[in-house]
Every structure is written in structure tokens, then in C-alpha cells.
C-alpha positions, -999 to +999 in steps of 0.1 A: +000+000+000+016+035-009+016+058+018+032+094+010+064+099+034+095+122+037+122+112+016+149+093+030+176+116+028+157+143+047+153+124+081+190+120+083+197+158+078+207+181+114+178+197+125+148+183+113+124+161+134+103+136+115+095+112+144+104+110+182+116+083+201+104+043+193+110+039+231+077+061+238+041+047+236+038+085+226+018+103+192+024+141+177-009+147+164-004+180+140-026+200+117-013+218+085-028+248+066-058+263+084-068+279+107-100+282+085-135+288+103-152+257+082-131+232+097-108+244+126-137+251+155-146+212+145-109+201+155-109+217+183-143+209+199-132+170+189-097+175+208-114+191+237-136+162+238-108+137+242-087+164+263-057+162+236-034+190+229-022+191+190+001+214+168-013+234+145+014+244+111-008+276+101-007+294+068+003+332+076-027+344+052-051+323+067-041+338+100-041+378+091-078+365+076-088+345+110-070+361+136-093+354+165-095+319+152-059+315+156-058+331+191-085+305+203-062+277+193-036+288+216-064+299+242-069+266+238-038+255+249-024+242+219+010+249+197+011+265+164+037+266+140+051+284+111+039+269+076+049+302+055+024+329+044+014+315+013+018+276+010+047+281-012+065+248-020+104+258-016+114+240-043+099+265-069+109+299-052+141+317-050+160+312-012+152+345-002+119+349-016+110+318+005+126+333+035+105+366+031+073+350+029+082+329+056+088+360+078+058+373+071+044+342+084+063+350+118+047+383+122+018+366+127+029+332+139+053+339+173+072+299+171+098+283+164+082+255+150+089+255+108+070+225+087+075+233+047+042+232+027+049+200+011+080+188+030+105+197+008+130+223+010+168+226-005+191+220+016+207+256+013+172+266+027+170+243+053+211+254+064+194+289+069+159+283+085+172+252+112+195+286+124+157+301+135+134+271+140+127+236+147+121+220+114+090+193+118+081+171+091+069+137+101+065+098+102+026+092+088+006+117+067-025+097+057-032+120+025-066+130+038-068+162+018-063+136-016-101+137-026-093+104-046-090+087-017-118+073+003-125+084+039-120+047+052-086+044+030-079+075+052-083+063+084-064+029+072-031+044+062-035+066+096-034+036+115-015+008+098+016+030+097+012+051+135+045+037+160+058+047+189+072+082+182+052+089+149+043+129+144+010+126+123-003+150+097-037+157+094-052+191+078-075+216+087-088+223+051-117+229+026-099+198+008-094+174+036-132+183+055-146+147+041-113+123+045-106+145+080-141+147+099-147+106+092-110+098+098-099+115+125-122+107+155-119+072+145-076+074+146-079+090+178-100+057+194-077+037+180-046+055+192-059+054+227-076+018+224-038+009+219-020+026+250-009+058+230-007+092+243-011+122+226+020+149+233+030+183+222+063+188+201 
């Protein structure tokens, strides 16, 4: 079964985190591209519910848009993290175009936590943005925002390929509402029906 993960050559590069210790019964459950008022308020009434604390990667325009949306994650007590101002894939932009719009991301976005759009950067941009952040890619992403893909397929891939130490992508999108909203309840009773816990980065 295919499953979408980082390359290979990426999880052995200094500073970047794409999975946590294997010694840990322990989950990273994280969110990437809201915060958007269709689907974020959902999330977080469902992690309240199961009293879980997640990382949200937010795109900087969707925060200048939703700014009180954003602030009630973190009232919330979650983390959020940097996932630039525009969802620009690195490997398309000039270095220090990407590094502006990331920037402008951190006007909005006060962390240290980086995840790329995509999860691929050069490695002259990674040499410059590991001197400012924690890089976070991760072990599953269960391609929930892949429309081809049917909700149950979703909540499959989630589960065959979770381990100890796994940091989990799901997204807080228009795309991923129908692969998300089935999928992600159903991971979580899963993860706790096998001993995990649910940690922030």
C-alpha cells in the first residue's frame, strides 16, 4: 500500500524532526494549513472532547484573515507553528523569496516551529531556517486532503503506519473536510484503544 512519506535523505539531515523516540508509547498529532472557520472550530471541539493538545502548522494568510480563530487555538492551549504565508513549495521559489514569505508568516505566527508546505526544502534553505526554527516534518501523513482517496482508505493508512514516536499529519482544510471529519475521531479511538498518548512537540 503506498503511503506518502518524507524522503529518506531528509530524516537523516541536522535539525529536522520527522519522528520521536520508538521507546515512547507517545503520538504528535499536527494539523497543517488552516486555521479556517469551516473546519478548525470542529478540531478543536473533537480535541477538547478527548482532552488532547495538537500542533497546528498555520498558513500566515489564513491567520491575518482569522486572527481570532488563531488566538483560540492557543487559548486553547495548543501549539502552532510556522507553515509560511502562502503555502509556497520551496522548491519552486528563490532562497530569499521563500525566506520573506516565511517572515511574514512569523509576524503573525510567534514559534519556532517550521514544517514546509509540502515537506520539501533545499538544503541551502533548510542550512538557513534550522538557524531560526525547529524543522518538523513527520513519520505518517495519511493523504486526507487527496479527494481520490476514500474516507475509510484515510483512516487505514493513519493507523497501519502510527509507531511509537510517529508525528501525524492531518489538515485543517476545505480539501481534507470529508477524508478529515470521518477519519480522524476514528484514529484517535484507535490511538488510545492501543495505550498511545497524545504529546505536544
Amino acid at each position: 500500500m503506498f503511503i506518502e512519506q518524507i524522503p529518506v535523505w531528509l530524516r537523516f539531515i541536522k535539525g529536522i524532526k520527522w519522528r520521536f523516540s520508538h521507546k515512547k508509547k507517545t503520538i504528535y498529532l499536527t494539523f497543517d494549513d488552516g486555521p479556517i472557520p469551516e473546519i478548525t472550530p470542529w478540531v478543536l471541539d473533537l480535541l477538547d472532547k478527548y482532552h488532547i493538545k495538537a500542533t497546528f502548522f498555520c498558513v500566515g494568510e489564513n491567520v491575518s484573515k482569522h486572527p481570532q480563530l488563531y488566538q483560540e487555538i492557543l487559548r486553547r492551549g495548543h501549539q502552532t507553528g510556522n507553515h509560511t504565508y502562502k503555502h509556497i513549495k520551496a522548491l519552486c521559489t528563490p532562497n530569499e523569496e521563500y525566506f520573506a514569505n516565511v517572515e511574514k508568516a512569523a509576524s503573525l505566527i510567534h514559534s519556532k516551529l517550521f514544517r514546509p508546505p509540502h515537506g520539501l526544502m533545499r538544503y541551502s534553505q533548510i542550512k538557513e531556517l534550522r538557524k531560526h526554527y525547529r524543522i518538523i516534518l513527520w513519520d505518517v501523513v495519511p493523504r486526507d486532503y487527496n479527494r481520490k482517496l476514500s474516507p475509510e482508505k484515510v483512516l487505514q493508512k493513519a493507523c497501519r503506519y502510527t509507531r511509537n514516536g510517529s508525528i501525524i499529519v492531518f489538515h485543517d482544510s476545505i480539501k481534507a473536510e470529508k477524508n478529515m471529519t470521518y477519519a480522524l475521531p476514528k484514529y484517535i479511538e484507535y490511538c488510545l484503544s492501543k495505550g498511545y498518548q497524545f504529546e505536544l512537540l
